[in-house]
KEPA-866541 format. One record per residue (C-alpha): residue in one letter; x, y, z. Coordinates in steps of 0.5 Angstrom, whole numbers, padded with zeros to 4 digits, always signed. Layout:
% residues N
aXYZ/...
% end
This chain:
% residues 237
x-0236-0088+0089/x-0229-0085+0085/x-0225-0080+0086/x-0227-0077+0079/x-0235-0079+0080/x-0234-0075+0086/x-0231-0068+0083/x-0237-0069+0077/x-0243-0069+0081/x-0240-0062+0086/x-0237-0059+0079/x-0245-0061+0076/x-0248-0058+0083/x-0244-0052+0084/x-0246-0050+0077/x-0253-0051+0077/x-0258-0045+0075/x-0262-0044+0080/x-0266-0038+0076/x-0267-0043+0071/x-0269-0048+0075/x-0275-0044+0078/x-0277-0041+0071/x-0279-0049+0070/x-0282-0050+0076/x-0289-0050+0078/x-0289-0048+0085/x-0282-0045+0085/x-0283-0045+0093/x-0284-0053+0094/x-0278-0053+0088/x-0273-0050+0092/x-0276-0053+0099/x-0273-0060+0095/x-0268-0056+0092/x-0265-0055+0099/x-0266-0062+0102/x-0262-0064+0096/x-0257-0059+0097/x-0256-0060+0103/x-0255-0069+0103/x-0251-0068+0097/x-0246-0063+0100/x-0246-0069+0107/x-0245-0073+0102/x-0240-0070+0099/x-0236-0068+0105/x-0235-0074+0107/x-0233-0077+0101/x-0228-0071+0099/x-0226-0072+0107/x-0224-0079+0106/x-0220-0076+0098/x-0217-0071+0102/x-0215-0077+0109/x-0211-0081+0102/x-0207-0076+0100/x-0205-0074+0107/x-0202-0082+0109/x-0199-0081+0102/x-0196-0075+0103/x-0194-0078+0110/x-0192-0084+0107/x-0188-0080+0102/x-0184-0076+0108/x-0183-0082+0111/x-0179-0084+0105/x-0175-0078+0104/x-0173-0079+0111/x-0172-0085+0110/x-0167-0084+0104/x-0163-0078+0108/x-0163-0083+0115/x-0159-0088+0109/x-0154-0083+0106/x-0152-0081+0113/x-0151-0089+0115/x-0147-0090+0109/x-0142-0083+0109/x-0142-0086+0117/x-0140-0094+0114/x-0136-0091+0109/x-0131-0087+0114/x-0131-0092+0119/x-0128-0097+0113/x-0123-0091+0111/x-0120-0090+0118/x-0120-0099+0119/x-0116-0099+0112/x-0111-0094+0114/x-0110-0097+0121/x-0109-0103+0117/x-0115-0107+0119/x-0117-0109+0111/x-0122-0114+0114/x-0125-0110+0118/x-0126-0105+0113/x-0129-0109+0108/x-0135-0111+0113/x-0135-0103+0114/x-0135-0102+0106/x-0141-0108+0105/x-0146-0104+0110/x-0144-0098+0107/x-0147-0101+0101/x-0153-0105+0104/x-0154-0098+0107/x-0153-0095+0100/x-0158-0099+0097/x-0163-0098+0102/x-0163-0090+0101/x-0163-0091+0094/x-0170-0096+0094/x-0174-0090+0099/x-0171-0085+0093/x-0174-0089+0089/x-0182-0090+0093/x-0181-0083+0094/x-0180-0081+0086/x-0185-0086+0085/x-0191-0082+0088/x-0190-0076+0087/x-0195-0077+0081/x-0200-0078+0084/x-0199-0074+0090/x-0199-0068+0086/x-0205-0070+0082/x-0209-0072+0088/x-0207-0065+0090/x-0211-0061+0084/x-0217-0066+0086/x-0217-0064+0092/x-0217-0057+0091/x-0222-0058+0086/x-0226-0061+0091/x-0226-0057+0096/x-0227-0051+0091/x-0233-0054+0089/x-0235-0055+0096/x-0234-0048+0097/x-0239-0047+0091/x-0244-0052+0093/x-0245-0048+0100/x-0245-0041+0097/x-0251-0044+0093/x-0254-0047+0098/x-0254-0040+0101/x-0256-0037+0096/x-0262-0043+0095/x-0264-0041+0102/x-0264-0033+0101/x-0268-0033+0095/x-0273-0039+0098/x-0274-0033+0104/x-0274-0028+0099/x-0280-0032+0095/x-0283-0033+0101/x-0284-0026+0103/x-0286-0023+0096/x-0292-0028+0096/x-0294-0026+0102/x-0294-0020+0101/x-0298-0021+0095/x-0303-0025+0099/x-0304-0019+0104/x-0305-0013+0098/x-0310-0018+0095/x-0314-0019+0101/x-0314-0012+0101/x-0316-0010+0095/x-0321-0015+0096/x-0324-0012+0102/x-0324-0005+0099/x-0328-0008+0093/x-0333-0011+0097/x-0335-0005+0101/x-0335+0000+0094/x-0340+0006+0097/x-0341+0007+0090/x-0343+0001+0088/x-0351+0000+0089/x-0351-0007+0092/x-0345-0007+0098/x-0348-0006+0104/x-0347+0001+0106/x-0351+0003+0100/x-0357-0002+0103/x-0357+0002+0110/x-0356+0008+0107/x-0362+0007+0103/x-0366+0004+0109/x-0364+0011+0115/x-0367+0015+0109/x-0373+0011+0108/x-0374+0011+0116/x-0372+0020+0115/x-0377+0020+0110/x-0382+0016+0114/x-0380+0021+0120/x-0382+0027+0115/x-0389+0024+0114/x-0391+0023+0120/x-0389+0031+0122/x-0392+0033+0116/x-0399+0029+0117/x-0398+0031+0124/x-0398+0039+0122/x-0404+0038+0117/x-0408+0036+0123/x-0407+0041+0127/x-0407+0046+0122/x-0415+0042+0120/x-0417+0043+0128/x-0414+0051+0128/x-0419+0053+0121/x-0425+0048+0125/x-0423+0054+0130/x-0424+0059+0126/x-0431+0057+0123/x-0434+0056+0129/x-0432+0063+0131/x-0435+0066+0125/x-0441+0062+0125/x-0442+0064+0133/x-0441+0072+0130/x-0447+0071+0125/x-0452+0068+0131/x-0450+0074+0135/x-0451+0078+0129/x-0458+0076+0128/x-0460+0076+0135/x-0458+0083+0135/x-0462+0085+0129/x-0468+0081+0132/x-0468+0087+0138/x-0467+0092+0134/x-0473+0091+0131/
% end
């Protein structure tokens, strides 16, 4: 995988529209349950190719300090060779410091090749530097959203519910409607009254009864009356 298909794919994730995305879906919480595992292997993925983006530039870098000491190390053994060739000359050593010139030049050579790798990668230092800030910059982005996938997943979540537990309610209040004629409550309402009624009867034909034996009590008192009567008009006559 390249550097630039790398910065690509993070850039493309990080900037994905999670609302517009559940607007499309079916099952907006299945969405984002795929959603997060996507996130979540692109972000390892990704983690590990930025790591080892990151890992180049740092031996480049390093390399590039290595260079630029390097370049120093050979000024300072040139200056050392070119005074030591000074100080052989005047004390009339010629030989001796032209050997002292000639690594003075070697060592000058030197410096000027590790200046050269050091201006060589520069370049490259510096734009692999905006890469990798771009990288981890679109790292940050692909967590924010991954925290943000994850917070609306449980937001999703406890909205359904919740809307589950307000149906099963309303469905409840519904199946027991006192008004309705049909629910069960209207049904044993109407049998106790039957059975009240039923109670009202027997109380009623229970005192029919009674008050049937108190006349047939009063008749035969008034017909024992009329016997006396006329035994007693018998003896009078």
């Amino acid at each position: 995988m390249t550097k630039q298909t790398i910065l690509g794919r993070v850039t493309q994730l990080a900037k994905a529209n999670i609302n517009a995305l559940l607007d499309q879906a079916e099952d907006p919480q299945k969405m984002l349950d795929q959603l997060i595992r996507d996130y979540t292997a692109n972000i390892s993925e990704a983690e590990q190719a930025v790591a080892a983006t990151i890992g180049n530039l740092r031996l480049m870098e390093q390399d590039h300090r290595e260079d630029v000491d390097a370049a120093k190390e050979w000024g300072d053994k040139a200056l050392a060779a070119s005074h030591k060739a000074d100080e052989l000359r005047a004390a009339g050593s010629v030989a001796e410091a032209d050997k002292f010139d000639n690594l003075a030049k070697v060592a000058l050579g030197r410096q000027l090749q590790s200046e050269k790798e050091a201006k060589t990668a520069e370049p490259t230092i510096a734009s692999q530097t905006v890469v990798v800030d771009k990288l981890k910059s679109g790292l940050d982005q692909m967590k924010s959203k991954l925290t943000e996938l994850k917070s609306k997943r449980d937001e999703l979540v406890a909205r359904a519910k919740s809307a589950q537990a307000q149906n099963q309610m309303m469905d409840s209040v519904k199946n027991i409607n006192v008004l309705d004629p049909t629910s069960e409550l209207s049904r044993f309402e109407d049998k106790v009254r039957r059975e009240e009624a039923k109670a009202m009867g027997k109380q009623e034909l229970a005192a029919s009864s009674l008050d049937a034996q108190f006349e047939q009590l009063d008749s035969l008192g008034d017909s024992a009356e009329v016997e006396a009567r006329l035994a007693a008009l018998k003896t009078a006559s």
